[in-house]
Each structure stands twice: as C-alpha cells, then as structure tokens.
C-alpha positions, 0 to 999 in steps of 0.5 A: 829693509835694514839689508836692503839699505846694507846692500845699496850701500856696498853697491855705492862703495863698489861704485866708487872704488870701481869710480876711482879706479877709471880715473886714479893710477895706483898699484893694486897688490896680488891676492894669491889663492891656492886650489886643491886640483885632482891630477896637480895636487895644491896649486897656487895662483895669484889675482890681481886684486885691481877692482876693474880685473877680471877674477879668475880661477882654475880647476883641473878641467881648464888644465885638462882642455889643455893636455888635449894639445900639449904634453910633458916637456913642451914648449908652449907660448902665451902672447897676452899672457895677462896675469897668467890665468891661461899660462899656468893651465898650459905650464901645469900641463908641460909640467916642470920639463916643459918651458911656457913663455908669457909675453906680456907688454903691460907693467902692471899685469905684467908684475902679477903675471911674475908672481905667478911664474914663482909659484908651483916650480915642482910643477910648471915651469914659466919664463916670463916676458914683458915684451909685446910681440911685433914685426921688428924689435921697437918700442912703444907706448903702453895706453889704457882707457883706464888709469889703473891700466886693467886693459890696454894695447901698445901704440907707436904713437900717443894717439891710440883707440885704446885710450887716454892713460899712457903709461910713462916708459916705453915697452919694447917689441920682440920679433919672436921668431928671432927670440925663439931662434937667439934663446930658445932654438933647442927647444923648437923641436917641442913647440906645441902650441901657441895662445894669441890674446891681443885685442883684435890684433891676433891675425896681425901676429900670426902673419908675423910668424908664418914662417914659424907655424909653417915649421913648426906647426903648434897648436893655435889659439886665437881670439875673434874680436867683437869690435873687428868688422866682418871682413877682418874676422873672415881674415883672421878664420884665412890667414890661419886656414892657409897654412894647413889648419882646420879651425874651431869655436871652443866655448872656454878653457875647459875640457868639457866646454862645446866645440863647433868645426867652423868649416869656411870663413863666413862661419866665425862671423856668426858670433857677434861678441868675442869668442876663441877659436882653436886650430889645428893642422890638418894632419894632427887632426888626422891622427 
C-alpha cells in the first residue's frame, strides 16, 4: 500500500512538472551521459533535461545503420537536427574527416545541439547551424505549442498551426544550396547523404534542393508525417522518386531495424502514423 501511494505521488509531480512545462518558459540544462560503443570507444552525448524532450541514447548499431550510406571523410547534412541524436550517429560515422552540418532553427534545442558538436572532437566533426533551411534567405518566427519550446516550426507570420508560444527574436532562413556553394564548395565532391526532419514539411525542402540532389545525389532520408493527407504523402514518396531514387520504409536508426521497398507512392500511405523513409539512387543501389 505504502509504494502504491509513493508512486501515485511521483506520478502527480511528474504531472505537475510536465504541467508547468506546457505553460512557463524557462532554460532546461543538458545532462551529458557518456556510452561505451564497441567500434567508437567512449562517446559522450548530452540530452536535454526539459521534461516534454524526448530521451534519447545511442549505441553502436544506430551509428552502424548509418555507415551503410556514409563514410570517412564525408559530408553529411542534418536539417532538423534537434539536439543532434541522429548527427552524432552520422558524425561518428564520417569521422574526424568528415564534416556534418546541423541545421537547427530552434534556440533552445539549437544551444543542446552546440554542446553536443563540442564533444568527441578526436572522433566526429559537427558544425552547428541555427538556420531553418528555406528557399531564400529570410526571417521567421519561431513558434511552439509548448512554453518551454520542446517543438515547433518557423512562421512567416505570428498565426502559425504550431502553436501560441512565440519566441521573441526572429530565426533566419538559409538557401542551402547558396551556403554549400559560399562555404562548403570544396567538399560538394563527398556530399553523401542528407536527413530531413521538419514536421511534414520534408518535401517542401527537397523541392528547394533539387538542383543539388540531382548533382550531387546523396542519400535522402526523410519523414512521412502522420498529420499530412494522403495526397501530400504520395507527393513526398514523387517528388524524391523523380529524380531517380527507390525509396524505403526503415523501421529506426538502427542497423538491424526491418526495411521494406515502397515500390509506388500509394504504398507509403499505408502507414498511418509518422514513419521514416530512406532513398537511394537507383545506380547506388545498383551497385
């Protein structure tokens, strides 16, 4: 009797905590955990400790899943990168050669995801950004339905689906093929792969850099958002199909996660809720 009241009473201050979180803005400090990986040795990865966060850790067969597609000394881009649970899988991969930029529009993810970049230097090499990725270069607004900002989208305005809680200065807007072509042109060559993570508004983003898959032709991974229609769905599975691309359901980051050939657009509307996909060029796959 006596730890079920103990545990009806940490439930009710994990309401609460989670309670005010909705309601009051404030900073929420990184807890940095270090893991012991068979290939990459001690790693370190901070998460942050904001209680409406997803918690998340790594092992070795999450960074193995990525070796699949990338390899020493490339360049790998993460846009959504959130607090970097899937750039440092990609950056342990690429290794110290390598460069992964993480674009992240979010100011409060976006100080956890810096924290992580700092970390494992003698092993990964992650340049930080805090740029949405958009058509042309311009600003936004930054807006959560959460006060303490654990999601959220830019908005050209303050009327925005995602929420009421706006953060006070603007975020900025990059064209990325203009920043790869000012600051990262040398490294074009060993663009392997690029992760798309923006709440439904992946396919938006890869029209915006069709120029640069049709160069360039990484690896794309990409989100199938539950809350977009079937229709938008089908035109996310078409607008990577046309450049060449065969396209695959991966149940997680994870080497040994089940993979399934969506082999026409109507077969990703068969998941209801958000799934990732992977696509790869039809003459990569080839080989």
């Amino acid at each position: 009797m006596q730890n079920t009241k103990v545990e009806k009473l940490n439930c009710f201050k994990r309401y609460l905590i989670r309670r005010k979180a909705r309601r009051v803005t404030q900073e929420y400090p990184a807890v940095v955990n270090s893991f012991d990986l068979k290939d990459e040795g001690k790693v370190e990865f901070a998460v942050w400790s904001n209680p409406l966060a997803p918690v998340f850790s790594i092992n070795q067969e999450m960074v193995d899943f990525f070796k699949k597609f990338v390899k020493k000394g490339d360049l790998v881009i993460d846009i959504g990168a959130n607090i970097g649970d899937t750039t440092i899988l990609m950056a342990l991969a690429a290794g110290k050669s390598g460069t992964v930029l993480g674009f992240e529009p979010n100011p409060f993810i976006f100080k956890i995801l810096t924290k992580n970049a700092s970390f494992n230097t003698e092993k990964q090499n992650i340049v930080p950004l805090p740029y949405a990725v958009t058509v042309k270069e311009e600003e936004f607004f930054y807006i959560s339905s959460e006060a303490s900002f654990a999601n959220g989208g830019i908005s050209p305005t303050k009327e925005s689906r995602h929420g009421k809680f706006i953060y006070p200065d603007k975020v900025k807007g990059k064209n990325l093929e203009e920043l790869l072509d000012k600051d990262y042109s040398d490294k074009l060559k060993d663009f392997s792969l690029v992760k798309i993570d923006t709440e439904g508004y992946d396919k938006e983003i890869i029209k915006s850099i069709s120029g640069l898959i049709d160069k360039c032709k990484p690896v794309i991974i990409a989100e199938s958002f539950k809350h977009n229609t079937p229709e938008q769905k089908m035109e996310l599975y078409e607008v990577i199909s046309r450049h060449g691309y065969e396209i695959f359901y991966f149940e997680d980051f994870n080497i040994k996660a089940k993979v399934v050939k969506l082999e026409k657009s109507s077969d990703i509307t068969n998941y209801k809720e958000t799934i990732n996909i992977y696509a790869v060029p039809v003459k990569k796959q080839a080989e």
